[in-house]
ROKEFI-825378 format. One record per residue (C-alpha): residue in three letters; x, y, z. Coordinates in nm, 3 decimals, always signed. Layout:
REM ROKEFI-825378
<vexba=ALA X=X Y=Y Z=Z>
...
//
This chain:
REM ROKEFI-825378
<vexba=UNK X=+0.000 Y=+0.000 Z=+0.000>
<vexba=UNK X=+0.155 Y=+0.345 Z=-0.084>
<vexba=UNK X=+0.038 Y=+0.656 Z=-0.043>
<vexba=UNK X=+0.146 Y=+1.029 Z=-0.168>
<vexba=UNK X=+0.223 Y=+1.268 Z=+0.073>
<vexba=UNK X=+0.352 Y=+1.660 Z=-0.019>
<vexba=UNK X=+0.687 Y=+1.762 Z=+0.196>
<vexba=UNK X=+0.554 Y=+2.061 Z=+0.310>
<vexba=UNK X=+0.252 Y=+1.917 Z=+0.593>
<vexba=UNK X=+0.549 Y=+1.784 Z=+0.844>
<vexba=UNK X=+0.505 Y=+1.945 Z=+1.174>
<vexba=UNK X=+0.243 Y=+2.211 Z=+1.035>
<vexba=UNK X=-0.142 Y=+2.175 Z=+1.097>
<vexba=UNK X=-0.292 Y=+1.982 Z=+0.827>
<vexba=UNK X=-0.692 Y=+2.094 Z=+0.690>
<vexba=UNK X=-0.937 Y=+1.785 Z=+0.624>
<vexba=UNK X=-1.277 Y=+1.668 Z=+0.611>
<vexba=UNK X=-1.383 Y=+1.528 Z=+0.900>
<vexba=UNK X=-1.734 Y=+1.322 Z=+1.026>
<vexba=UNK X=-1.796 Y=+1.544 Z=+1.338>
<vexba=UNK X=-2.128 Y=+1.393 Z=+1.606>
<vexba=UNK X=-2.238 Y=+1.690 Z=+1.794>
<vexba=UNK X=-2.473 Y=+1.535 Z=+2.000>
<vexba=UNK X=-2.608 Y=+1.188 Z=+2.098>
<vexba=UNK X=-2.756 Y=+0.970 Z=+1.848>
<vexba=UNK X=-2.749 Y=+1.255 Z=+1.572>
<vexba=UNK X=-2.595 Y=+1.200 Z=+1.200>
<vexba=UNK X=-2.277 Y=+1.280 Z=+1.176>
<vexba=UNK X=-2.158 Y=+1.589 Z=+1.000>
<vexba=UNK X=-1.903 Y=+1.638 Z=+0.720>
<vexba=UNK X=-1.714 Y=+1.902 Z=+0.886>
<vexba=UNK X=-1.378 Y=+2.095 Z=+0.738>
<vexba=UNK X=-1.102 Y=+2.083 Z=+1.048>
<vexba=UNK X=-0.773 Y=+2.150 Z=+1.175>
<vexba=UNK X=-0.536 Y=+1.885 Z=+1.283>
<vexba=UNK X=-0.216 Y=+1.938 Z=+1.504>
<vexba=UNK X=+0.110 Y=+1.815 Z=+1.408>
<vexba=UNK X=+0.228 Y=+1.536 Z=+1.659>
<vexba=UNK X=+0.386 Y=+1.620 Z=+1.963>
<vexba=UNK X=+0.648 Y=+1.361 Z=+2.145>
<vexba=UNK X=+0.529 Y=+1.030 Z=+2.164>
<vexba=UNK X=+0.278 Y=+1.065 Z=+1.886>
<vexba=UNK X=+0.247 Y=+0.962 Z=+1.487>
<vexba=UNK X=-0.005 Y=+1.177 Z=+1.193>
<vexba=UNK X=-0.220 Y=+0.940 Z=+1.024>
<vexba=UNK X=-0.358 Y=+0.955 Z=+0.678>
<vexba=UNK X=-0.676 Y=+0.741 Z=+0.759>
<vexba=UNK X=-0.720 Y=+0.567 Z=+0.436>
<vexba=UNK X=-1.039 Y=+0.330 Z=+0.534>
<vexba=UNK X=-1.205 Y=+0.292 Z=+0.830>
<vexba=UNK X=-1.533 Y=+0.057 Z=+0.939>
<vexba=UNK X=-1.772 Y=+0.087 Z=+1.246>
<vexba=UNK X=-1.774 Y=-0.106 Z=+1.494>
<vexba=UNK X=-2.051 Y=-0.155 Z=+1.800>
<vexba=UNK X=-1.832 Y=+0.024 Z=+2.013>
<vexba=UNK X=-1.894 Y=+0.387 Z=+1.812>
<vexba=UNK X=-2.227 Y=+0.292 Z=+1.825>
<vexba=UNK X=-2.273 Y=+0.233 Z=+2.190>
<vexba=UNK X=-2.079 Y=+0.584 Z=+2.279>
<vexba=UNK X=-2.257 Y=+0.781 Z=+1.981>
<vexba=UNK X=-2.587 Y=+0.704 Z=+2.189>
<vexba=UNK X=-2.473 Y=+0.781 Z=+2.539>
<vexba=UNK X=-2.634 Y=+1.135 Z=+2.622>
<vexba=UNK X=-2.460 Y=+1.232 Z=+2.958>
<vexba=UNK X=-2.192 Y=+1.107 Z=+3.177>
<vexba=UNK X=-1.807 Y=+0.975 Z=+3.139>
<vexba=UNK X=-1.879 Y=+0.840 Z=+2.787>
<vexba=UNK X=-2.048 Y=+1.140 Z=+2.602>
<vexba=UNK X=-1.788 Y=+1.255 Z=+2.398>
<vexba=UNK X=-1.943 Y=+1.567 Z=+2.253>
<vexba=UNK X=-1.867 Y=+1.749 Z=+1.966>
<vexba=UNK X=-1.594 Y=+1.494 Z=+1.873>
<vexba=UNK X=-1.461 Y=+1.199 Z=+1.652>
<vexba=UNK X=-1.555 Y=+0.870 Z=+1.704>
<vexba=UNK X=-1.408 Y=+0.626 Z=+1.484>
<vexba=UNK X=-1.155 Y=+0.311 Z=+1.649>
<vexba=UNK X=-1.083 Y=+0.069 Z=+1.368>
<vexba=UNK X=-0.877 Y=+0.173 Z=+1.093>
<vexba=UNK X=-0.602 Y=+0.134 Z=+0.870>
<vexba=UNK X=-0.370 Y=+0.405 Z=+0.731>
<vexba=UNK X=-0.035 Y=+0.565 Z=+0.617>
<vexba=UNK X=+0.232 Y=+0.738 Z=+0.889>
<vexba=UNK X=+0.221 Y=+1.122 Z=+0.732>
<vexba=UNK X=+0.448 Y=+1.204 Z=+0.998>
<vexba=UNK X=+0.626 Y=+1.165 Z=+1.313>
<vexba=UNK X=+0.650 Y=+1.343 Z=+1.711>
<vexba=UNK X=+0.966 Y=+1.352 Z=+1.882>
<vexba=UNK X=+1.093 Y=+1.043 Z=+2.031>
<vexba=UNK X=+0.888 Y=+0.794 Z=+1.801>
<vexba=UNK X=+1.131 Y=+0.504 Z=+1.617>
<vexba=UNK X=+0.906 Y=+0.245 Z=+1.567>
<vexba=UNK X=+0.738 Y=+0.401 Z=+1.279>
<vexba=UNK X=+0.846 Y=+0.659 Z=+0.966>
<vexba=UNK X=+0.678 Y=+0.866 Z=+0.713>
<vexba=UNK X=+0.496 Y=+0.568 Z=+0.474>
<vexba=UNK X=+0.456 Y=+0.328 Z=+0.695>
<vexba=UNK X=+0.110 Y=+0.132 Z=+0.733>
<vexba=UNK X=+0.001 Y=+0.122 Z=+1.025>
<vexba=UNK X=-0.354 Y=-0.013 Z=+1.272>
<vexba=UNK X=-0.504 Y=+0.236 Z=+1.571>
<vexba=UNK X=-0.575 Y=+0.036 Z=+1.841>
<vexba=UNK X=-0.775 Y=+0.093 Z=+2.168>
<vexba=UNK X=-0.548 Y=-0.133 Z=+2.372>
<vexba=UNK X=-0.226 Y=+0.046 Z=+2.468>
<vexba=UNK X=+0.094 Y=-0.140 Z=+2.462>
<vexba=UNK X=+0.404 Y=+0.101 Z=+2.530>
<vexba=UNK X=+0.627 Y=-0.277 Z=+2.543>
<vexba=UNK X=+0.740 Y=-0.125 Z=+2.900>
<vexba=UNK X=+0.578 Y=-0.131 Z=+3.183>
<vexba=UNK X=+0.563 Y=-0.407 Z=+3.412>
<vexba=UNK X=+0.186 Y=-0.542 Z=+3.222>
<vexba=UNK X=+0.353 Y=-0.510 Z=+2.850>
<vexba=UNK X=+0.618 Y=-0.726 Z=+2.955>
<vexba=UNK X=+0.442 Y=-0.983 Z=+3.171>
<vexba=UNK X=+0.110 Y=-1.137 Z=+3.196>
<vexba=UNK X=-0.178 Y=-0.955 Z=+3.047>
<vexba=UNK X=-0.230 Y=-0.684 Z=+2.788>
<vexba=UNK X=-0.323 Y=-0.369 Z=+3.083>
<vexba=UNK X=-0.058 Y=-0.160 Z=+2.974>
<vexba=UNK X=-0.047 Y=+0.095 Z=+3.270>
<vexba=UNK X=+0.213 Y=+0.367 Z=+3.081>
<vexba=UNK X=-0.092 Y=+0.598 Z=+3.151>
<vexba=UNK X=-0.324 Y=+0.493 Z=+3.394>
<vexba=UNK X=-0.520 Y=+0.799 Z=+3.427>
<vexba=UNK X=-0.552 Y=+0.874 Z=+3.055>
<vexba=UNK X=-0.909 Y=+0.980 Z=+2.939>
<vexba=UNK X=-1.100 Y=+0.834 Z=+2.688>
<vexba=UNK X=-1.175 Y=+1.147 Z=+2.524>
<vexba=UNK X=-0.822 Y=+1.303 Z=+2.470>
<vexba=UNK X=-0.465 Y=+1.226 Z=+2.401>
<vexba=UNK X=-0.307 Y=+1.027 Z=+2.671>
<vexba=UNK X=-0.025 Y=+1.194 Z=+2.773>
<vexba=UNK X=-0.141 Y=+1.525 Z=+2.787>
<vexba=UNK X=-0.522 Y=+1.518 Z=+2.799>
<vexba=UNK X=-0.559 Y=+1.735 Z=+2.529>
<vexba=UNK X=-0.714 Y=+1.771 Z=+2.180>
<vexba=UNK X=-0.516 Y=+1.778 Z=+1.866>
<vexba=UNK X=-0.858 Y=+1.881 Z=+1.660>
<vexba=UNK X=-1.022 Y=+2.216 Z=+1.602>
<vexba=UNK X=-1.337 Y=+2.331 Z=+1.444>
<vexba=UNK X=-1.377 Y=+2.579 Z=+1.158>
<vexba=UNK X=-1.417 Y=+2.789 Z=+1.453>
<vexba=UNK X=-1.103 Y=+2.683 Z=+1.618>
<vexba=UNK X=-1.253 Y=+2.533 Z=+1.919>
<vexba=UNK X=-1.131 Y=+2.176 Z=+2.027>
<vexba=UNK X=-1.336 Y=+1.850 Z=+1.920>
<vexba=UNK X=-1.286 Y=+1.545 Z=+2.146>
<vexba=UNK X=-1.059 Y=+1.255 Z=+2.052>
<vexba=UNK X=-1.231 Y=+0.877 Z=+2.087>
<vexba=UNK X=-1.111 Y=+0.592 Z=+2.221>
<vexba=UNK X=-0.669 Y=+0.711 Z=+2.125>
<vexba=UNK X=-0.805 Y=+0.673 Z=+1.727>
<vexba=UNK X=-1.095 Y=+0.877 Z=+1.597>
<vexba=UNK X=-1.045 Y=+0.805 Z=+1.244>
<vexba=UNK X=-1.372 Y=+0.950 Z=+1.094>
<vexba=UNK X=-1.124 Y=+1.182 Z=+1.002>
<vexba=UNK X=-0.891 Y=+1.184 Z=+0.688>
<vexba=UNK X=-0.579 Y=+1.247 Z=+0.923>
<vexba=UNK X=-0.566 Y=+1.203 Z=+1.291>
<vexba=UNK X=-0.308 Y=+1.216 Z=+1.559>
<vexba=UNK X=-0.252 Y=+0.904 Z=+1.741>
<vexba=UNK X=+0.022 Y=+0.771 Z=+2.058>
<vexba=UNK X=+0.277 Y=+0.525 Z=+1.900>
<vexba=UNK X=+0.182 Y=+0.336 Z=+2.224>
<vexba=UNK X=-0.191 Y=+0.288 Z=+2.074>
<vexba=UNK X=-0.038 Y=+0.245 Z=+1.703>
<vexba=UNK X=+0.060 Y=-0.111 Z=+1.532>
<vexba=UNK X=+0.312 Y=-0.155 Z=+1.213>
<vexba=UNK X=+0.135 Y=-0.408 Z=+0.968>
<vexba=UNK X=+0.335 Y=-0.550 Z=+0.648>
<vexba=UNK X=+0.203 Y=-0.347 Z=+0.364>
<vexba=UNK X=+0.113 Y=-0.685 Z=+0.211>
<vexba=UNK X=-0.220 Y=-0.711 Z=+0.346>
<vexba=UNK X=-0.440 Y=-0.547 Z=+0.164>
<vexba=UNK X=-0.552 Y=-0.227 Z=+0.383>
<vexba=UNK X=-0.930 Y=-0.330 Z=+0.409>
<vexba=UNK X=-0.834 Y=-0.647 Z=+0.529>
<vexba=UNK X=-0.579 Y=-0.450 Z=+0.786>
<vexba=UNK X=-0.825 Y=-0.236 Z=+0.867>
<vexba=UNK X=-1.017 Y=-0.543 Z=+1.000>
<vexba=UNK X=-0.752 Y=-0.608 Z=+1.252>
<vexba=UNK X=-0.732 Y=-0.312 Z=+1.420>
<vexba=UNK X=-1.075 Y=-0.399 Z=+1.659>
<vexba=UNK X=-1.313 Y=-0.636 Z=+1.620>
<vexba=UNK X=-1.190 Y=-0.949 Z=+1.456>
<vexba=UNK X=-0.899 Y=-0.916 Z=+1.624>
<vexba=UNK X=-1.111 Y=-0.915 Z=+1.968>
<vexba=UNK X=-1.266 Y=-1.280 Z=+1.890>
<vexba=UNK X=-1.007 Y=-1.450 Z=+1.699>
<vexba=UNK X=-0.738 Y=-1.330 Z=+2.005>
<vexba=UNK X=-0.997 Y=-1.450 Z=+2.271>
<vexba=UNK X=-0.966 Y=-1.815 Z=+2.164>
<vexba=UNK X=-0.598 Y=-1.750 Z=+2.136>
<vexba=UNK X=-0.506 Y=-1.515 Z=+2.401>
<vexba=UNK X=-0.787 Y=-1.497 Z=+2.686>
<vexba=UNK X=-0.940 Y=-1.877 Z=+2.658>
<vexba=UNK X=-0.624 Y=-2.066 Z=+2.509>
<vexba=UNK X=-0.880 Y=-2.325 Z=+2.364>
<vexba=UNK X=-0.766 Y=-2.655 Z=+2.339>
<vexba=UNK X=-0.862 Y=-2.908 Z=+2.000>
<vexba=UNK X=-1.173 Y=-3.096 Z=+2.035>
<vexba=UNK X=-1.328 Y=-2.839 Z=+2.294>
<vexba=UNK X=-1.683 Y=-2.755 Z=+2.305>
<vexba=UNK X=-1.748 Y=-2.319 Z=+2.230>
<vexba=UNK X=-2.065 Y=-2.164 Z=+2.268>
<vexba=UNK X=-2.128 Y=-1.784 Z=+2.159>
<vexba=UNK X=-2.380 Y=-1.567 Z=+2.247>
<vexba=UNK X=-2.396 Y=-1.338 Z=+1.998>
<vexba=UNK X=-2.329 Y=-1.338 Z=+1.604>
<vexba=UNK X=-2.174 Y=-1.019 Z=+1.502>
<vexba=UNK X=-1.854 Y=-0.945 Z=+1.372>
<vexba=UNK X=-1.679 Y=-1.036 Z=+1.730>
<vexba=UNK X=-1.859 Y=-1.380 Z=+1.787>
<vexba=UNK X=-1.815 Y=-1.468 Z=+1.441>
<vexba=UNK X=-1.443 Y=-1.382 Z=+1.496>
<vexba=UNK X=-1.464 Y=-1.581 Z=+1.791>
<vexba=UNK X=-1.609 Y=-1.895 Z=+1.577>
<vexba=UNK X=-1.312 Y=-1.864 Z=+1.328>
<vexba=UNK X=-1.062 Y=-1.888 Z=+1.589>
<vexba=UNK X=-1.227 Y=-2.160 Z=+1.758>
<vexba=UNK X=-1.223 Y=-2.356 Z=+1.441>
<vexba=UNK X=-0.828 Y=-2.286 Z=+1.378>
<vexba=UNK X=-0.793 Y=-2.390 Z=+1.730>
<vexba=UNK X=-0.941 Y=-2.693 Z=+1.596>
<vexba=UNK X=-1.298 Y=-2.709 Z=+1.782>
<vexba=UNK X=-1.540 Y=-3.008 Z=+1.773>
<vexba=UNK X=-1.876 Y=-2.859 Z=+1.813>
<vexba=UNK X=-1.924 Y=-2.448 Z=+1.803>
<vexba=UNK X=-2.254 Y=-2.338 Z=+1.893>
<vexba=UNK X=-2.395 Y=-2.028 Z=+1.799>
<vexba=UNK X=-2.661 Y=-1.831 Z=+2.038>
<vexba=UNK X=-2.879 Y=-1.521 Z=+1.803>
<vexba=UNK X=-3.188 Y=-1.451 Z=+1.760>
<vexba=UNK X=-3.110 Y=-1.349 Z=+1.435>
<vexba=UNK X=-3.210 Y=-1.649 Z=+1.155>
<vexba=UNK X=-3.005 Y=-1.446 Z=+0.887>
<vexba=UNK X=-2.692 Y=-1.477 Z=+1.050>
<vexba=UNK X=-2.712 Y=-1.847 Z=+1.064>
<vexba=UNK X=-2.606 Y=-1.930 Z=+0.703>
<vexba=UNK X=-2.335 Y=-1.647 Z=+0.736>
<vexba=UNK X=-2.205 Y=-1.848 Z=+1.102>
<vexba=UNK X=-2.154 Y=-2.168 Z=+0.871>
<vexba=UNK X=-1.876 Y=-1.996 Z=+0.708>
<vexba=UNK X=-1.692 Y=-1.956 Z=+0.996>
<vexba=UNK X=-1.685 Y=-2.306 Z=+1.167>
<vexba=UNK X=-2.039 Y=-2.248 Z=+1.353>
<vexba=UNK X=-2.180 Y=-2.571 Z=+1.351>
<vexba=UNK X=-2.480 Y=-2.582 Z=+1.548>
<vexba=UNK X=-2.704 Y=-2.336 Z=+1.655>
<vexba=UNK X=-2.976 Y=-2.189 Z=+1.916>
<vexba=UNK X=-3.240 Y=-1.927 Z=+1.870>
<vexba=UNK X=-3.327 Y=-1.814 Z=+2.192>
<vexba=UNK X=-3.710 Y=-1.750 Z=+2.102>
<vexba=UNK X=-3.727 Y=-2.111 Z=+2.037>
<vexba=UNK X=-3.625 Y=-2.279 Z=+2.310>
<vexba=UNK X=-3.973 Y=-2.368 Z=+2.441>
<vexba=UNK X=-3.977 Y=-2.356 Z=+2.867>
<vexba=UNK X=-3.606 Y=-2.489 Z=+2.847>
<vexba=UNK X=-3.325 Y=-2.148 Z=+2.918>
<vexba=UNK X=-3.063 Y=-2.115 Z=+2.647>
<vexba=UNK X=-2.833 Y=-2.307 Z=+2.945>
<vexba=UNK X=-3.013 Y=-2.562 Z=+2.937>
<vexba=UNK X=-2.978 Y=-2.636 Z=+2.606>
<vexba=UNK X=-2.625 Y=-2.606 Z=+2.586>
<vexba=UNK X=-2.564 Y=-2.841 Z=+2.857>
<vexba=UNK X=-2.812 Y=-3.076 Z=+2.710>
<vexba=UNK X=-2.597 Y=-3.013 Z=+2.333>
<vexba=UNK X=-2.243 Y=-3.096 Z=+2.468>
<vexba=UNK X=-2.308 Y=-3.304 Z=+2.726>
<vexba=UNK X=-2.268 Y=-3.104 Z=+3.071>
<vexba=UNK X=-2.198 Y=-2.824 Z=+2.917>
<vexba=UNK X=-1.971 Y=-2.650 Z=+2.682>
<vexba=UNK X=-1.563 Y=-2.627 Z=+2.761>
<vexba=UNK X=-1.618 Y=-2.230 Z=+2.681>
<vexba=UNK X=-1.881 Y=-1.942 Z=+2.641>
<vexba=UNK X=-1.826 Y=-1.619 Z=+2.503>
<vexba=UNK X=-2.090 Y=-1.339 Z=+2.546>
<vexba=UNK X=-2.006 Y=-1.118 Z=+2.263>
<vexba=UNK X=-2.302 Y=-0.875 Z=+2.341>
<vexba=UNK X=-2.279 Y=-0.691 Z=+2.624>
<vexba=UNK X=-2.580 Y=-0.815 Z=+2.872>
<vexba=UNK X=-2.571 Y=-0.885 Z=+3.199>
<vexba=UNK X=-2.800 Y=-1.134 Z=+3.167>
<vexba=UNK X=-2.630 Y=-1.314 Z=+2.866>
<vexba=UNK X=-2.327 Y=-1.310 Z=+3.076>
<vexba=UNK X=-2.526 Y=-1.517 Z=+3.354>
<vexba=UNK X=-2.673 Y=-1.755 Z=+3.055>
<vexba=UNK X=-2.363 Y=-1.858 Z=+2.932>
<vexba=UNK X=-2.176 Y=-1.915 Z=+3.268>
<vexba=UNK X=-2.441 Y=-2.143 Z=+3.354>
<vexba=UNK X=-2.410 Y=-2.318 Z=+2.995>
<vexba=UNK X=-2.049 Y=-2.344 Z=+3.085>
<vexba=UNK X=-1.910 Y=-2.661 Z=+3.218>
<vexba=UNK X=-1.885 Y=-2.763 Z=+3.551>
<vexba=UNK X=-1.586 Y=-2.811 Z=+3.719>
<vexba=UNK X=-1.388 Y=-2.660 Z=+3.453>
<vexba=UNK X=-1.650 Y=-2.416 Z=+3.232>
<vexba=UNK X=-1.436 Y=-2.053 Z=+3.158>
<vexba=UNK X=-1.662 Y=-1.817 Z=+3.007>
<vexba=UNK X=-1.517 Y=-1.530 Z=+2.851>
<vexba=UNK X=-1.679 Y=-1.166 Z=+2.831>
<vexba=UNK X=-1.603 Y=-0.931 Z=+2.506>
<vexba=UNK X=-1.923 Y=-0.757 Z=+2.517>
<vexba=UNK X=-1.941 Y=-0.417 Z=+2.614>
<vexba=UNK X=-2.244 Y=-0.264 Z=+2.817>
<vexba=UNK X=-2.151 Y=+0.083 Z=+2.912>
<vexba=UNK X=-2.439 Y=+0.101 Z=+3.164>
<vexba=UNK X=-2.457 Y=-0.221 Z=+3.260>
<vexba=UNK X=-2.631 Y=-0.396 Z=+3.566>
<vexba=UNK X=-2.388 Y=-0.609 Z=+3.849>
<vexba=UNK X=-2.355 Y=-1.011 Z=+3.792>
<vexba=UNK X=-2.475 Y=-1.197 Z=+4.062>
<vexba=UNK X=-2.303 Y=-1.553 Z=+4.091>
<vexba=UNK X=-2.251 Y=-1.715 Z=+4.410>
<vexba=UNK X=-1.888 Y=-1.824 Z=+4.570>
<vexba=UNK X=-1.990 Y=-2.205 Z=+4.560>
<vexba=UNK X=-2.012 Y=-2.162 Z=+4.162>
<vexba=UNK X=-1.676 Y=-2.039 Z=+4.104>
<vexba=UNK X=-1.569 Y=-2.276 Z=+4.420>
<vexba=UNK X=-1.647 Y=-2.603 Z=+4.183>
<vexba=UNK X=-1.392 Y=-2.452 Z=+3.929>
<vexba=UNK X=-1.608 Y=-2.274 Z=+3.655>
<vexba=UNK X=-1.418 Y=-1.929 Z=+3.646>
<vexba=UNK X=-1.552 Y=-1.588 Z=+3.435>
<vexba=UNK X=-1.304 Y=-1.341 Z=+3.276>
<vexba=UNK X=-1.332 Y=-1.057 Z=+3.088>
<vexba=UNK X=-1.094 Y=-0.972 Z=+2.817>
<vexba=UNK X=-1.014 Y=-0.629 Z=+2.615>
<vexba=UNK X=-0.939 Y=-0.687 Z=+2.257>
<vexba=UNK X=-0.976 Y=-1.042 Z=+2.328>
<vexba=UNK X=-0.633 Y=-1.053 Z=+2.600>
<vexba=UNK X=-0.344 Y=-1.010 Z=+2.305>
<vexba=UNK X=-0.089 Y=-0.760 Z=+2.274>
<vexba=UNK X=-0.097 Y=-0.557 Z=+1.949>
<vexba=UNK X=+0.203 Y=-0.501 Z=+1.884>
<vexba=UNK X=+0.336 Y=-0.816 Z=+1.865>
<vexba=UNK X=+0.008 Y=-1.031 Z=+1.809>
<vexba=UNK X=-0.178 Y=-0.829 Z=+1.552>
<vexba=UNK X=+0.165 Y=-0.885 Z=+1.274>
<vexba=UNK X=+0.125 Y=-1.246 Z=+1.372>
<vexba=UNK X=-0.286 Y=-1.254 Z=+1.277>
<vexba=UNK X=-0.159 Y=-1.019 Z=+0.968>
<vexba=UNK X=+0.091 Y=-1.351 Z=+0.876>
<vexba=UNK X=-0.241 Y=-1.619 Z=+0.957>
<vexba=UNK X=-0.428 Y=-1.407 Z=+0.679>
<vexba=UNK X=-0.114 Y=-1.424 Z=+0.436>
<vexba=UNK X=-0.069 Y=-1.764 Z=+0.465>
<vexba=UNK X=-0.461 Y=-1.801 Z=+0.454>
<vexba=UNK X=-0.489 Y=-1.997 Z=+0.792>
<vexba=UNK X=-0.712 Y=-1.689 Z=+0.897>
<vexba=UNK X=-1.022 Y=-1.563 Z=+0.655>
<vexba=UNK X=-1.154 Y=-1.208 Z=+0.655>
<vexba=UNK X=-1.261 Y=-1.134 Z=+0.341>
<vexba=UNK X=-1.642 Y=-1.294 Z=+0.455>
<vexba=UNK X=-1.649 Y=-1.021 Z=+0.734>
<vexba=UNK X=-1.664 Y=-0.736 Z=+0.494>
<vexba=UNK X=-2.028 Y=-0.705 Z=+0.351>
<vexba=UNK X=-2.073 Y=-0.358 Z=+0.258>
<vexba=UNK X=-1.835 Y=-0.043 Z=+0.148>
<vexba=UNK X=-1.917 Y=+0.342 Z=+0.176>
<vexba=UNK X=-1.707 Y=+0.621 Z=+0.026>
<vexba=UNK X=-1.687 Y=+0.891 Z=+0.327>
<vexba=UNK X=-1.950 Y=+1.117 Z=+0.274>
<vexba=UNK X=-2.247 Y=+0.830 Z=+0.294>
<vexba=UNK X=-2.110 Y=+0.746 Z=+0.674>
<vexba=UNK X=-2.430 Y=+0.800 Z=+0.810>
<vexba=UNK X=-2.528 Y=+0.485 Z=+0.540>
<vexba=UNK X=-2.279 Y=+0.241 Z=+0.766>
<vexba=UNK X=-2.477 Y=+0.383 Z=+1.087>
<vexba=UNK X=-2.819 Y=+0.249 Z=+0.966>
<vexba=UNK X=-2.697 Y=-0.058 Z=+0.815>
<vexba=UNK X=-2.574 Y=-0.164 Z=+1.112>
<vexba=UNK X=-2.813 Y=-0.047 Z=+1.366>
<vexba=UNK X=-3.042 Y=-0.278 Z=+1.115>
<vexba=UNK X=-2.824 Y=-0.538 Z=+1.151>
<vexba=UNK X=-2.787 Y=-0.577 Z=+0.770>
<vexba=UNK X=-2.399 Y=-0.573 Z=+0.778>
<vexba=UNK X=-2.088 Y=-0.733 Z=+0.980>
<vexba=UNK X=-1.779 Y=-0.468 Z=+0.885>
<vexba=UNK X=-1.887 Y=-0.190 Z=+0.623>
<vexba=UNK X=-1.592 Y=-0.045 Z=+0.512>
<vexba=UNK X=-1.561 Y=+0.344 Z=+0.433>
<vexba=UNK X=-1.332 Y=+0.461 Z=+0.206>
<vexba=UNK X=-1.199 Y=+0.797 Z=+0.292>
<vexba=UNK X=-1.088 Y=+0.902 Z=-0.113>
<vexba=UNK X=-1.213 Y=+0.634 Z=-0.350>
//
């Protein structure tokens, strides 16, 4: 992937289009703005596609509270081209392709080098902002400040990211497929890899067939799965599931008296060897750690539910050896675990071409929004100059 880039934008403010949100749950707004050179730490990316993902979607609604990020720049998974570099930043150069990623991983701290992908370079960054400094690297046509999202916004044709939220993918990968990496598929495939370490001939149930529990059914089937169960209400997305190693499946709504638990226990025999809820319910949560096996059951939470009610489970449950985890994007550590998903596609052991189902050109955004929220697509890419 190469991409043109005029000598004269290093370390001056760059002018670009922009899909601004100004409020909860409104369109968002092609908007003309001003982006900051990057200051130490920090790369300039030329976003060059960019999908949606149910994480914009959930923050785009919230009205009030720590996650309304308004007037600002949602946008997390994306690929693009280094434009230029801060101070202090080796890893990358000008040309350079290169994934946003939510998960931090400075390769330092005592969490980057150990166990566990909870980088803690920055533990009070804000979700909002840039991490080291808490402030905004975008302006409005009238020069006041827009609010980053999630260290990426890339509804934006260039946007200013931390090199410790920034991952170096071989330009061999074709960028749409990259630009898959950088979130969601990369959540469920590392979750069978990373978080639940699934062993061949294991039993998998998901709750929830979207892009991450389909993700989650394609690992489990290179981690060489005998049954993988699928939990939607959703008939569509059964066909689709096939593709991707699901094998059996469960409609909630037709389950008769019998809980979605019970039938899982009742399909593998006790119960399966791991559950993923992929959705972000409480209650979904509770359904699949009782589908889980007993004794040895791990269930696995990717879902996010930003207002979300407490899990009740009682001490004897866990005591009998059924444990619950959650894991952000899916336990790995980008840097050096996204390259090695980018080498599974190469060598075609991985397959993400089937998650891509629609494409946009920038300026019909608002088109990925309702094809989504209608649950008519997995990834829609949107192509920032096509």
């Amino acid at each position: 992937m190469e991409a043109k880039f005029r000598s004269d934008t290093a370390g001056k403010p760059i002018r670009c289009r922009a899909a601004v949100c100004r409020g909860a749950g409104e369109p968002l707004v092609m908007e003309e703005i001003q982006v900051a050179p990057p200051k130490i730490g920090e790369v300039r990316v030329k976003i060059i596609c960019t999908s949606l993902c149910h994480g914009d979607i959930s923050f785009w609604r919230s009205e009030s509270g720590p996650f309304s990020f308004f007037p600002g720049i949602f946008g997390h998974e994306a690929a693009g081209i280094v434009e230029s570099v801060g101070e202090n930043v080796v890893e990358v150069k000008a040309g350079d392709l290169v994934l946003p990623v939510v998960q931090r991983n400075c390769g330092e701290c005592r969490d980057c080098k150990f166990k566990g992908n909870a980088c803690t370079k920055f533990p009070a960054a804000s979700l909002n902002a840039m991490p080291r400094d808490g402030s905004s690297r975008f302006l409005d046509k009238d020069g006041q400040p827009l609010h980053h999202f999630l260290f990426a916004s890339s509804f934006s044709e260039y946007t200013v990211v931390d090199m410790t939220h920034l991952v170096k993918i071989s330009p061999e990968v074709p960028v749409d497929k990259a630009c898959l990496l950088s979130c969601g598929v990369t959540t469920g495939v590392g979750a069978t890899m990373k978080a639940a370490q699934i062993e061949e001939g294991s039993t998998v149930a998901i709750f929830g067939l979207g892009t991450v529990g389909l993700a989650v059914a394609e690992g489990a089937r290179i981690r060489g799965a005998s049954k993988i169960i699928g939990i939607d209400k959703n008939l569509e997305k059964f066909e689709i599931a096939k593709k991707f190693g699901v094998t059996d499946f469960v409609n909630p709504t037709s389950c008769g008296k019998d809980s979605v638990s019970q039938v899982i226990r009742e399909m593998t025999d006790g119960g399966a060897d791991y559950c993923f809820e992929c959705v972000g319910s409480t209650s979904l949560i509770r359904e699949a750690f009782d589908g889980s096996r007993q004794g040895c059951g791990k269930t696995v939470i990717l879902g996010a539910d930003l207002h979300g009610s407490p899990l009740s489970i009682h001490p004897l449950e866990i005591l009998t050896g059924k444990s619950i985890m959650g894991a952000t994007l899916g336990g790995i550590k980008p840097k050096q675990d996204i390259p090695h998903l980018a080498q599974k596609y190469l060598k075609k052991e991985l397959r993400l071409d089937g998650f891509i189902t629609h494409e946009v050109n920038f300026e019909d955004i608002n088109k990925a929004f309702d094809l989504l929220l209608q649950g008519k697509s997995l990834r829609c890419i949107i192509w920032m100059d096509r």
